[in-house]
Structure formats: C-alpha cells, structure tokens
HTML snippet that shows the backbone in 3Dmol.js (N, CA, C, O; Angstrom):
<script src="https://3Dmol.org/build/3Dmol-min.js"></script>
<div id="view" style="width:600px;height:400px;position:relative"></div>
<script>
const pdb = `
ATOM      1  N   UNK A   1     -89.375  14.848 -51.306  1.00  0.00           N
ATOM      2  CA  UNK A   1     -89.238  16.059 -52.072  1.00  0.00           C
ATOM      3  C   UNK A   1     -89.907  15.908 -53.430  1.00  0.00           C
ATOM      4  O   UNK A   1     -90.535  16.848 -53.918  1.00  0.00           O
ATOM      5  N   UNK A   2     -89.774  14.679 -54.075  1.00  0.00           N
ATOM      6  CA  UNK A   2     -90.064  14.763 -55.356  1.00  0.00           C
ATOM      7  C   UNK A   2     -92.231  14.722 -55.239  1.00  0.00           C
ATOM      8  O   UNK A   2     -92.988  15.353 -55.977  1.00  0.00           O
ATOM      9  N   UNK A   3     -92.544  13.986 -54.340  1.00  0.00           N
ATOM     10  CA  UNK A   3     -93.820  14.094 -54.418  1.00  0.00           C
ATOM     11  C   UNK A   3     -94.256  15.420 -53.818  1.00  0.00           C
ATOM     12  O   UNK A   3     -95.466  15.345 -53.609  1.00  0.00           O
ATOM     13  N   UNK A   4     -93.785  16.579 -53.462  1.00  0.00           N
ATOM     14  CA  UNK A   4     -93.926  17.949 -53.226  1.00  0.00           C
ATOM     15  C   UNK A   4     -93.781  19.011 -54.085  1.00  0.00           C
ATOM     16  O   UNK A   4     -94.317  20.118 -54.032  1.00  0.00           O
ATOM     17  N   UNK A   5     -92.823  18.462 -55.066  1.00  0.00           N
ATOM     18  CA  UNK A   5     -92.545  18.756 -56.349  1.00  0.00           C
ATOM     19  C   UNK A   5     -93.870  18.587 -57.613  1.00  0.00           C
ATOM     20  O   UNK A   5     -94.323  19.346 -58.470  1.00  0.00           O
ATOM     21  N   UNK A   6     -94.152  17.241 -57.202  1.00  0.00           N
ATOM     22  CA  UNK A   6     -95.418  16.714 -58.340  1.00  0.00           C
ATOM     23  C   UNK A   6     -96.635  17.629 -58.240  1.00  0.00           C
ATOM     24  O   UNK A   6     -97.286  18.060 -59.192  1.00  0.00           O
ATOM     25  N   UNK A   7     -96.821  17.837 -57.080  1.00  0.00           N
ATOM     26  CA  UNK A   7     -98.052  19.145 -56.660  1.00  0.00           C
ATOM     27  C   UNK A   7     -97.768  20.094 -56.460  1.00  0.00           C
ATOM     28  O   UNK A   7     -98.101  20.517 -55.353  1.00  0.00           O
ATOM     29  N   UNK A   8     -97.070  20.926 -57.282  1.00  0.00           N
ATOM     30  CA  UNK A   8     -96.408  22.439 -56.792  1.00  0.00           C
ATOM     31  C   UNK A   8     -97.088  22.912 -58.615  1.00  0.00           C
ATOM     32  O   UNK A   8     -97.152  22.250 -59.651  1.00  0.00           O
ATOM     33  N   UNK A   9     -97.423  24.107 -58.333  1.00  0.00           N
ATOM     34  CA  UNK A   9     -97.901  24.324 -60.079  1.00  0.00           C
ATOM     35  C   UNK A   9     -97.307  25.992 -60.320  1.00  0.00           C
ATOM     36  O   UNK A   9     -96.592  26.706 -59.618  1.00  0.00           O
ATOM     37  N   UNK A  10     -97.803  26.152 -61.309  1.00  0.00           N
ATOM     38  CA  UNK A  10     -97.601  27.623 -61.338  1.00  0.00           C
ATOM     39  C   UNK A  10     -96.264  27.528 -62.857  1.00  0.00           C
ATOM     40  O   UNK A  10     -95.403  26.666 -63.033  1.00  0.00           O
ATOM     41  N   UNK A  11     -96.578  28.750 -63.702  1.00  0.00           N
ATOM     42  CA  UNK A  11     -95.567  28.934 -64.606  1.00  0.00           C
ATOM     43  C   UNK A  11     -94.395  29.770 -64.599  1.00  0.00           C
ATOM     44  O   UNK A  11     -93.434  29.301 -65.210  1.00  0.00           O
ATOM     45  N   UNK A  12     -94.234  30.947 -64.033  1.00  0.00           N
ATOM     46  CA  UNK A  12     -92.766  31.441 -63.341  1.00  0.00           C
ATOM     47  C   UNK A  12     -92.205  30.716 -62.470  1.00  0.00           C
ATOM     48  O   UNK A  12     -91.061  30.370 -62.765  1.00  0.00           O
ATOM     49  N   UNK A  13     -92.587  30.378 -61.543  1.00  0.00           N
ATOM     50  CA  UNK A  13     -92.145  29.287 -60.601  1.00  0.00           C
ATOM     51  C   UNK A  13     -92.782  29.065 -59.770  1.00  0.00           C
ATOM     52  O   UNK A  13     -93.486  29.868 -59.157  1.00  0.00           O
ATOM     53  N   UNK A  14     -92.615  27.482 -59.507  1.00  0.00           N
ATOM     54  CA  UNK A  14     -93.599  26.575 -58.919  1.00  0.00           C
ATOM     55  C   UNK A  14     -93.680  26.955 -57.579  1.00  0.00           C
ATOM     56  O   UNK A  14     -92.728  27.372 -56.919  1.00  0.00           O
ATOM     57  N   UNK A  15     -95.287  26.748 -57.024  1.00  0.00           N
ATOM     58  CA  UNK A  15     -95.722  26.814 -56.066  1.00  0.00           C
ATOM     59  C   UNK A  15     -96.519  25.804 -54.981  1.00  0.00           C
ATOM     60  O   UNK A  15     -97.342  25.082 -55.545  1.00  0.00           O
ATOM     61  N   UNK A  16     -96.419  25.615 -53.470  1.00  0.00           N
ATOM     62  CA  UNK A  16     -97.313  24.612 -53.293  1.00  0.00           C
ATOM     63  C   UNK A  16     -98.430  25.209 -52.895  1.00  0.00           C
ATOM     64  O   UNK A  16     -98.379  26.424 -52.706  1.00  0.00           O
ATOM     65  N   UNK A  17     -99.444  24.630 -52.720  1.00  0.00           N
ATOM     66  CA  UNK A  17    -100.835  25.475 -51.926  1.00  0.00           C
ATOM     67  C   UNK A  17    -100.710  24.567 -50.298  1.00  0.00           C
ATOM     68  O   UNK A  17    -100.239  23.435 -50.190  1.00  0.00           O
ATOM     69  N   UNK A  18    -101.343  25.531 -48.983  1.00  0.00           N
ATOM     70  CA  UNK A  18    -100.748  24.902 -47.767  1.00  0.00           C
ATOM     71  C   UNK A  18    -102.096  23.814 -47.634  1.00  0.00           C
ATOM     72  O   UNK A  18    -102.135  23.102 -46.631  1.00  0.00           O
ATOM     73  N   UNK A  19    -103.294  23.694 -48.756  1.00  0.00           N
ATOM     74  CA  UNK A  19    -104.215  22.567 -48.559  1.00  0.00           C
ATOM     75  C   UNK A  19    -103.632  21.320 -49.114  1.00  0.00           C
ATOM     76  O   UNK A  19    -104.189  20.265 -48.811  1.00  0.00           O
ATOM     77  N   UNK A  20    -102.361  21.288 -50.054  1.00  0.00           N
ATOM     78  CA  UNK A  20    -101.993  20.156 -50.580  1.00  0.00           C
ATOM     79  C   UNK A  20    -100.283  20.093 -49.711  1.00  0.00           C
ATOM     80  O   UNK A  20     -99.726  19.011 -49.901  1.00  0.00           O
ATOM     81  N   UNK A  21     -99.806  20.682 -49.198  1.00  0.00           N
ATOM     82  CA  UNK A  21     -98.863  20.341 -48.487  1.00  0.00           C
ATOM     83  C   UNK A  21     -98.602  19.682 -47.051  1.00  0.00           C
ATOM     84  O   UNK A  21     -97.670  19.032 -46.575  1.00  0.00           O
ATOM     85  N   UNK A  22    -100.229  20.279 -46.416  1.00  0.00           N
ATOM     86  CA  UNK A  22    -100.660  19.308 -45.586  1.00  0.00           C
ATOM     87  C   UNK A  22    -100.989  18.020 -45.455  1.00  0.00           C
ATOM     88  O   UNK A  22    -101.227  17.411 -44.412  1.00  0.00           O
ATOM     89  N   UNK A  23    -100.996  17.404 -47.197  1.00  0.00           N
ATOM     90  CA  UNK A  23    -101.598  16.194 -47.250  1.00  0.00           C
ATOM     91  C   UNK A  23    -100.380  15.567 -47.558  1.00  0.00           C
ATOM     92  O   UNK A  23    -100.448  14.466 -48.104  1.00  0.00           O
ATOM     93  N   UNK A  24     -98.818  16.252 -47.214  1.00  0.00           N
ATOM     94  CA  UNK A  24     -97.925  15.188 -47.975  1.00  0.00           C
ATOM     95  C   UNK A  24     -97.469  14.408 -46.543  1.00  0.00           C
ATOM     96  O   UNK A  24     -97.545  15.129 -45.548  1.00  0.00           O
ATOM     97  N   UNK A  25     -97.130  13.400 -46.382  1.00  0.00           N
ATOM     98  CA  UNK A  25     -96.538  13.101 -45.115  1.00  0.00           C
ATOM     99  C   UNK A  25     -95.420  12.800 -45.384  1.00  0.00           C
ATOM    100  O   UNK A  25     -95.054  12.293 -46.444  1.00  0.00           O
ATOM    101  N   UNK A  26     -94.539  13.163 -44.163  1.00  0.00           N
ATOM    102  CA  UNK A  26     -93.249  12.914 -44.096  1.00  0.00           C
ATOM    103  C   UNK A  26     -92.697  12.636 -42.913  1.00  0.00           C
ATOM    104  O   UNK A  26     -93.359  12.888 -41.906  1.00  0.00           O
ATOM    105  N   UNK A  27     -91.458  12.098 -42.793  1.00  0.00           N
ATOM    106  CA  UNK A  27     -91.025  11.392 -41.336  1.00  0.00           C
ATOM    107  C   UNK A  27     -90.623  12.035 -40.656  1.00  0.00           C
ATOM    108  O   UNK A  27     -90.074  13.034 -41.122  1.00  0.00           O
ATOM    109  N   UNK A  28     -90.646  11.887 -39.416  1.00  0.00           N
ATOM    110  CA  UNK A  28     -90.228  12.727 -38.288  1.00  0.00           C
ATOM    111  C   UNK A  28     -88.872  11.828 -37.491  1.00  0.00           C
ATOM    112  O   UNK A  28     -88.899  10.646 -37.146  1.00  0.00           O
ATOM    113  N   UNK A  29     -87.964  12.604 -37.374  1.00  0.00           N
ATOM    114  CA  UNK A  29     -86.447  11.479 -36.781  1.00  0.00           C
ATOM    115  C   UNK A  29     -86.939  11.229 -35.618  1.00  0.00           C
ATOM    116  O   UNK A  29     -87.974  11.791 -35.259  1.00  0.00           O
ATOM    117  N   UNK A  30     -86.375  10.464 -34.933  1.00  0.00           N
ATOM    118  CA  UNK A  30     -86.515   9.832 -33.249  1.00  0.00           C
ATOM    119  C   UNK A  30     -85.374  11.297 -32.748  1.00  0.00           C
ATOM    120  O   UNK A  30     -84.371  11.773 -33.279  1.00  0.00           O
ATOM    121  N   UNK A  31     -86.080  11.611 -31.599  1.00  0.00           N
ATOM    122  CA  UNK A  31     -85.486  12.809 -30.925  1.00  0.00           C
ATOM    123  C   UNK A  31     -83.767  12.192 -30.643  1.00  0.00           C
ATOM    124  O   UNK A  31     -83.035  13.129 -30.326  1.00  0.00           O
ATOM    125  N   UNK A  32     -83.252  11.236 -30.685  1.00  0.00           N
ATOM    126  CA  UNK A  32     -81.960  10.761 -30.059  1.00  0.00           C
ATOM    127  C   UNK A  32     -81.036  11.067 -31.284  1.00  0.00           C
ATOM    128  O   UNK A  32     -79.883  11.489 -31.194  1.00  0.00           O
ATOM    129  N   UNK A  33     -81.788  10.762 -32.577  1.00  0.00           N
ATOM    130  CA  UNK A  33     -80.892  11.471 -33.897  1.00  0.00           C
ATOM    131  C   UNK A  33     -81.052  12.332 -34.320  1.00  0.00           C
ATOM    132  O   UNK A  33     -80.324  12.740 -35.225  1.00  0.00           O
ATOM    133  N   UNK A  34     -82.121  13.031 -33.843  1.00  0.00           N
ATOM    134  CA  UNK A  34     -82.155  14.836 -33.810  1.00  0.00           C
ATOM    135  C   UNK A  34     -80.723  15.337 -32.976  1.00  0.00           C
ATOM    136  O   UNK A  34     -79.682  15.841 -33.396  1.00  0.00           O
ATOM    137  N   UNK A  35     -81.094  15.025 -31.856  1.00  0.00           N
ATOM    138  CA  UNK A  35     -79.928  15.733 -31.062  1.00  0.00           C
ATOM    139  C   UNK A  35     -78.004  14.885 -31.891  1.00  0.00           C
ATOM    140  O   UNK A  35     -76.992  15.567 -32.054  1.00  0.00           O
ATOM    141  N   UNK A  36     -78.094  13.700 -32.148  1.00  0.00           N
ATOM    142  CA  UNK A  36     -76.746  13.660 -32.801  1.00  0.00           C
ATOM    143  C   UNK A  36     -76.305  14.618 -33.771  1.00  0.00           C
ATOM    144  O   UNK A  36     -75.225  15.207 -33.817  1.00  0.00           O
ATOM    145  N   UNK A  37     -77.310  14.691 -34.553  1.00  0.00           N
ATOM    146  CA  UNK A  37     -76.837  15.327 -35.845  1.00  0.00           C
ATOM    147  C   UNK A  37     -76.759  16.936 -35.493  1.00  0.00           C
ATOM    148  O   UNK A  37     -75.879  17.649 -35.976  1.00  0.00           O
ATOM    149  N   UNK A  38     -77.828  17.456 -34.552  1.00  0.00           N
ATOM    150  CA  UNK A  38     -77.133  18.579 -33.602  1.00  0.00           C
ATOM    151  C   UNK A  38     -76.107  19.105 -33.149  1.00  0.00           C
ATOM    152  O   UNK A  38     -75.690  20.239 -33.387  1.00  0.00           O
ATOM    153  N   UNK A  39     -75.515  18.060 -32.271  1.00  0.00           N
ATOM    154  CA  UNK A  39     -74.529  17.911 -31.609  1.00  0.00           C
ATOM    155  C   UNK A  39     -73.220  17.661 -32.402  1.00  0.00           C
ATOM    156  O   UNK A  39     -72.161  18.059 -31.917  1.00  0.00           O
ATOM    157  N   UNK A  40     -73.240  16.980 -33.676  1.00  0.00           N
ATOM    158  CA  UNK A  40     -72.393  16.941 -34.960  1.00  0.00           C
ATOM    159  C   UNK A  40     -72.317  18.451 -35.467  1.00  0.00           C
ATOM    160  O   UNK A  40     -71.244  19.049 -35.536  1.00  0.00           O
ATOM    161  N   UNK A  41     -73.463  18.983 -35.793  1.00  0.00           N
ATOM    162  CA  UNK A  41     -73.595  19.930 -36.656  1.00  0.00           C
ATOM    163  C   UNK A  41     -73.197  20.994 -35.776  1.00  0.00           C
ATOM    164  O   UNK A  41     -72.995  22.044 -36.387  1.00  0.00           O
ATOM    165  N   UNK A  42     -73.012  21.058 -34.467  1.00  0.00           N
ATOM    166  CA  UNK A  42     -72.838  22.476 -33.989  1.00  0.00           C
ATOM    167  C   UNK A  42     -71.473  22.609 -33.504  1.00  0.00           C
ATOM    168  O   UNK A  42     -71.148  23.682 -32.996  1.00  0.00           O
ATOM    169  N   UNK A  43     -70.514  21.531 -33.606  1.00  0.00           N
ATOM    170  CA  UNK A  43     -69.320  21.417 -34.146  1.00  0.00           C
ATOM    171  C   UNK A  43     -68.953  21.917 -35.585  1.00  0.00           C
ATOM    172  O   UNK A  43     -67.816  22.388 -35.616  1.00  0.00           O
ATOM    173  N   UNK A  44     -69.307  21.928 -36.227  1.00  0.00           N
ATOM    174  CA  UNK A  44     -69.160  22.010 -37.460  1.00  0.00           C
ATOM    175  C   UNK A  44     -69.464  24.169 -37.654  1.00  0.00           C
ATOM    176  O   UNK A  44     -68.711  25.045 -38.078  1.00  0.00           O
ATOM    177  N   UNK A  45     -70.560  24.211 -37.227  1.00  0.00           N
ATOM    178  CA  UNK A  45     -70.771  25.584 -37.128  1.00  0.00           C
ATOM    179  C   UNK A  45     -70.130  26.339 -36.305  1.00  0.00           C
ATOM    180  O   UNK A  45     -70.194  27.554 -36.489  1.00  0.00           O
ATOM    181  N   UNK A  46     -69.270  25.761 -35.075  1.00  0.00           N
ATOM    182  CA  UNK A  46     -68.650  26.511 -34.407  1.00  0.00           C
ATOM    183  C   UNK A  46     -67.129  26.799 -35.499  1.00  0.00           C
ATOM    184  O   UNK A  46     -66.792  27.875 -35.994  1.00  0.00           O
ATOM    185  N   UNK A  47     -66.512  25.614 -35.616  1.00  0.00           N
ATOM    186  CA  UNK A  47     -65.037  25.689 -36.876  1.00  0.00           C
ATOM    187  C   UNK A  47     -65.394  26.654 -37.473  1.00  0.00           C
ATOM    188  O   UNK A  47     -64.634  27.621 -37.437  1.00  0.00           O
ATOM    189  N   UNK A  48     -66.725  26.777 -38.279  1.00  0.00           N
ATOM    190  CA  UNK A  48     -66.842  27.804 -39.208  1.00  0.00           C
ATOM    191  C   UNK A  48     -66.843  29.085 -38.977  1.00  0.00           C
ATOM    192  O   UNK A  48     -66.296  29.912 -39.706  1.00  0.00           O
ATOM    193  N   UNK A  49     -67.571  29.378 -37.753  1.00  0.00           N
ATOM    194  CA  UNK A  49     -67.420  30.872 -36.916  1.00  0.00           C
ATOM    195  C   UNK A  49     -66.417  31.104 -37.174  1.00  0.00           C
ATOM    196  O   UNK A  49     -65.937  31.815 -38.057  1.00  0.00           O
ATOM    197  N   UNK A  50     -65.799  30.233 -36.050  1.00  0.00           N
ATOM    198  CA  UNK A  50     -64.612  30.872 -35.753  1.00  0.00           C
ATOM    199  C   UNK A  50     -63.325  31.102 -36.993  1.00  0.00           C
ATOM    200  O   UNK A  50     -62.388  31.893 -36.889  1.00  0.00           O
ATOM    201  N   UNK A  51     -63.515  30.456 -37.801  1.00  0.00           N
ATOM    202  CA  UNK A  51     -62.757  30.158 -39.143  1.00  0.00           C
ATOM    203  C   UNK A  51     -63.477  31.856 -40.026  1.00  0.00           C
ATOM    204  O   UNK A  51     -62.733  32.354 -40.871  1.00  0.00           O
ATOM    205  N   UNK A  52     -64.349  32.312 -39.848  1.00  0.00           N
ATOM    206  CA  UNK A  52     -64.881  33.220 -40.749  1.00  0.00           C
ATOM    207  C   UNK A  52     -64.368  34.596 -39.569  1.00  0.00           C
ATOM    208  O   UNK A  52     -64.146  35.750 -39.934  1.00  0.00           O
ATOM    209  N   UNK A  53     -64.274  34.114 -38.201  1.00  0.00           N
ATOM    210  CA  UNK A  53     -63.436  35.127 -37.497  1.00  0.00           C
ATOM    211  C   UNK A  53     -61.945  35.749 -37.575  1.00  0.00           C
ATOM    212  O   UNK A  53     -61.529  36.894 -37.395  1.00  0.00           O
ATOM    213  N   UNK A  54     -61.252  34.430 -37.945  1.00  0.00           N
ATOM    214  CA  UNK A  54     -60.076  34.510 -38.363  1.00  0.00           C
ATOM    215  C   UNK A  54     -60.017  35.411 -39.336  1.00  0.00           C
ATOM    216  O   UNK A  54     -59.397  36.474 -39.360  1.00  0.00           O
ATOM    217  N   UNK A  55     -60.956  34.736 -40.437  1.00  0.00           N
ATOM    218  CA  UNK A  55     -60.555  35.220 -41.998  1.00  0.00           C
ATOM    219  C   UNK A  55     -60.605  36.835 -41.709  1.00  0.00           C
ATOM    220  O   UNK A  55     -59.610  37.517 -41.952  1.00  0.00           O
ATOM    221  N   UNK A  56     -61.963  37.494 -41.111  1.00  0.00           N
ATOM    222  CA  UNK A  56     -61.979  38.893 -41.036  1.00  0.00           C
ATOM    223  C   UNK A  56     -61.190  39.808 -40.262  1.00  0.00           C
ATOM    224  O   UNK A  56     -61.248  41.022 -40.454  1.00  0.00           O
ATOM    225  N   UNK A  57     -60.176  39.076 -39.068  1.00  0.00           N
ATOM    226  CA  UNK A  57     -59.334  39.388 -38.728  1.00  0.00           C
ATOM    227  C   UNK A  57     -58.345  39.657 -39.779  1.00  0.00           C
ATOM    228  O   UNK A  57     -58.216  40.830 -40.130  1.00  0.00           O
ATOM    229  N   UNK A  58     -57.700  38.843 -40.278  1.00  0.00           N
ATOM    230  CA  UNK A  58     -56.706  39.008 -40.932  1.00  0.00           C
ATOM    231  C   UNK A  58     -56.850  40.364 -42.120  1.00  0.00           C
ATOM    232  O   UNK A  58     -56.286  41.450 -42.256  1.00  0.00           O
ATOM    233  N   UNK A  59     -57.963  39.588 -42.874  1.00  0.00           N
ATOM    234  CA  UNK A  59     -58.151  41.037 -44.026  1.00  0.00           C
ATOM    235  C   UNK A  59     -58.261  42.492 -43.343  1.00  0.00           C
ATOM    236  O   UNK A  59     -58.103  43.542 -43.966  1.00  0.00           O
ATOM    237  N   UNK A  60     -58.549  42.401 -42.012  1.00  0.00           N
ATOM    238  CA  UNK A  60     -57.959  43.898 -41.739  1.00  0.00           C
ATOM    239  C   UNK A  60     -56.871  44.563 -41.130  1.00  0.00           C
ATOM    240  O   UNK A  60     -56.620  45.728 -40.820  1.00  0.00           O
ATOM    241  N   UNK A  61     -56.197  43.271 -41.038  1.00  0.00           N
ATOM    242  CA  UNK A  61     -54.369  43.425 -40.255  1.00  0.00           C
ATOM    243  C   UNK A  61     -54.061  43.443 -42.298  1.00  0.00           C
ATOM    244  O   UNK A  61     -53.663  44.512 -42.761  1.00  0.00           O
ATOM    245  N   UNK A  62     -54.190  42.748 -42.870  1.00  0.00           N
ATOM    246  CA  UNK A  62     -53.845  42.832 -44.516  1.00  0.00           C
ATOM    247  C   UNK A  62     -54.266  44.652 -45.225  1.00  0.00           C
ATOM    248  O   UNK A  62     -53.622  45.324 -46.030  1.00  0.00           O
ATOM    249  N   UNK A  63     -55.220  44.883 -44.704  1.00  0.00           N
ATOM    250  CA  UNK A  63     -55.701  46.535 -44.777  1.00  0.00           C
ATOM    251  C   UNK A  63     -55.020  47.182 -44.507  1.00  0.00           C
ATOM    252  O   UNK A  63     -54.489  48.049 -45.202  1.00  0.00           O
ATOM    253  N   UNK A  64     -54.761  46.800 -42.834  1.00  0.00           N
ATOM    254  CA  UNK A  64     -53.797  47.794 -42.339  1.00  0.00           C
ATOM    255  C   UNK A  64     -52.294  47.512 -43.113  1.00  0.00           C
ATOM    256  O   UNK A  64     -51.815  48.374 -43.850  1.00  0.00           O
ATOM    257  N   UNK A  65     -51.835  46.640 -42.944  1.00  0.00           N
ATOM    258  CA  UNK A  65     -50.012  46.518 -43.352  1.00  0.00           C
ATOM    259  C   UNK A  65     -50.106  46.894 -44.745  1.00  0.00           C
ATOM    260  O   UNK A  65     -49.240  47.639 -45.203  1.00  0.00           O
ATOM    261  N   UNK A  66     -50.852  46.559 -45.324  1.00  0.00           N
ATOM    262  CA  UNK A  66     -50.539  46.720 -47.573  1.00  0.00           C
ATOM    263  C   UNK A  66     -49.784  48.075 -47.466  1.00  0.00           C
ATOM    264  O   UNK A  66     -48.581  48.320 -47.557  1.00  0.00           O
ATOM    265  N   UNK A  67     -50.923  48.932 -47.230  1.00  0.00           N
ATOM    266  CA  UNK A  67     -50.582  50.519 -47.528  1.00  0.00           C
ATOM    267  C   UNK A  67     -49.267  50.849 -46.773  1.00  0.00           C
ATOM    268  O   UNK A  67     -48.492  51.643 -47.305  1.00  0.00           O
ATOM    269  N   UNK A  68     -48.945  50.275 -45.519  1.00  0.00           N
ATOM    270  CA  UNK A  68     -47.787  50.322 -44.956  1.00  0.00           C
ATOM    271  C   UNK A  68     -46.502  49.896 -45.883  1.00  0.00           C
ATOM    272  O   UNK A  68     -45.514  50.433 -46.385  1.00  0.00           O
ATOM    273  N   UNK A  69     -46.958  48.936 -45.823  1.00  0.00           N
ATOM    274  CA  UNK A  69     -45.465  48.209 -47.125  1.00  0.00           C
ATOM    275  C   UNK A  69     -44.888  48.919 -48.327  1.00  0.00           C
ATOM    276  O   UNK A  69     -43.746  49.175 -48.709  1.00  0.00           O
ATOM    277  N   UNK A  70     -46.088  49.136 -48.770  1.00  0.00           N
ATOM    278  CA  UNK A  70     -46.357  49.924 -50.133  1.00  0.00           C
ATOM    279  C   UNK A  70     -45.469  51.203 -50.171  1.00  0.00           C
ATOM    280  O   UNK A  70     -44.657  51.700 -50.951  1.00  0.00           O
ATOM    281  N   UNK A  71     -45.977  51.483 -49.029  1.00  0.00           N
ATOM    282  CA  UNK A  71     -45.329  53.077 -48.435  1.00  0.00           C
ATOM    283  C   UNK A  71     -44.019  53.226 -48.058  1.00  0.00           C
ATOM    284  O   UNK A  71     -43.498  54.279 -47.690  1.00  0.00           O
ATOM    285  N   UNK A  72     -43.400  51.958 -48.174  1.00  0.00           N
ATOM    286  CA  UNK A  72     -42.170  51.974 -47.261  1.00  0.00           C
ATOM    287  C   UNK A  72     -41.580  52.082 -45.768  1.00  0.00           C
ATOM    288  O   UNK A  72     -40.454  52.091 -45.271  1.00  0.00           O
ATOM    289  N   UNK A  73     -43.280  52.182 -45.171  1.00  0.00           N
ATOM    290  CA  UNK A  73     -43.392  52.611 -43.987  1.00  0.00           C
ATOM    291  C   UNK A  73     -42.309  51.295 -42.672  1.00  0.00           C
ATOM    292  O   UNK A  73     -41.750  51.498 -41.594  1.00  0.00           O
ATOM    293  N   UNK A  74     -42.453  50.261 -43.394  1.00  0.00           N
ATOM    294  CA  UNK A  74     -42.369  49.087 -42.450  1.00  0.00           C
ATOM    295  C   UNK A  74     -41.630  48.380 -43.524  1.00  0.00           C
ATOM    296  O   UNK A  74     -42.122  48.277 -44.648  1.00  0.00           O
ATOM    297  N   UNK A  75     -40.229  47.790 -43.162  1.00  0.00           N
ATOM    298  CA  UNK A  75     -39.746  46.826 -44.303  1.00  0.00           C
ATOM    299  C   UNK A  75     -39.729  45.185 -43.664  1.00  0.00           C
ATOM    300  O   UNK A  75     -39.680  44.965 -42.454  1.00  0.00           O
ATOM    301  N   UNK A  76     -39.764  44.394 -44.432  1.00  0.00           N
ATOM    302  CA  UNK A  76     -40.286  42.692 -44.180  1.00  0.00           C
ATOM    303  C   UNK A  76     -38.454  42.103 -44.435  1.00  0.00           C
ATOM    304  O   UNK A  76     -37.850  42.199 -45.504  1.00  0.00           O
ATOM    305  N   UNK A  77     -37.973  41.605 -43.333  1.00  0.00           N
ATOM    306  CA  UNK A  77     -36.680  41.009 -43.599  1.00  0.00           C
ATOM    307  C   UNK A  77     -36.318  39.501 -43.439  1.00  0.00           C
ATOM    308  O   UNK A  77     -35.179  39.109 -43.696  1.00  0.00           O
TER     309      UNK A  77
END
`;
const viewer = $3Dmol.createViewer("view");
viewer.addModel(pdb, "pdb");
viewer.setStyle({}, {cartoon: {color: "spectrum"}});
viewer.zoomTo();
viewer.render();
</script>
C-alpha cells in the first residue's frame, strides 16, 4: 500500500495513473488460503445477515407495539 501511495499524485486527492499501477507488484495468496479465509469470512457474513435481520425485525414489532402502549391499547404485566 504504501509504495502505491508514493506514486499516486494530484492536490485534492491523490490519484494513481493505470501506467504506474501496473508496474506495482503485489502477491497473489495460494488458492487453499483464498478459500480459508472465504470460508471464515462467509461465516462471519452470514451472523451478520442474519443479525441485521433480526435487528429490522424487531424495530418494526417496536413500531408496531410503542404507539400501542402509549395508547393504552395493550397493557405489559
């Protein structure tokens, strides 16, 4: 990163050109720790789905009941 950084120019914000980004080399993983960190990571993205499913569930059972409560409609014992 930092030698991609060293050749990036420009005064609002830095830019690379694709004739000097071609010349940077960088490593490529062995396909066997591609797929781990895959296979890690898409664990990780599934929790989160489903965790961001939850959350939007709830805030609209929380939508629905507030105004209920509020209202007197439904009492909590």
């Amino acid at each position: 990163m930092l030698s991609i950084e060293a050749n990036a120019s420009g005064s609002t914000f830095k830019e690379i050109s694709t004739s000097v980004l071609k010349t940077i080399k960088i490593l490529k993983p062995q396909k066997r720790l591609v797929n781990q960190f895959k296979n890690s990571a898409s664990v990780i993205f599934q929790r989160q789905n489903n965790l961001e499913q939850q959350n939007q569930q709830l805030s609209s059972l929380r939508d629905w009941l507030l105004p209920m409560l509020m209202n007197r409609q439904v009492k909590v014992e």
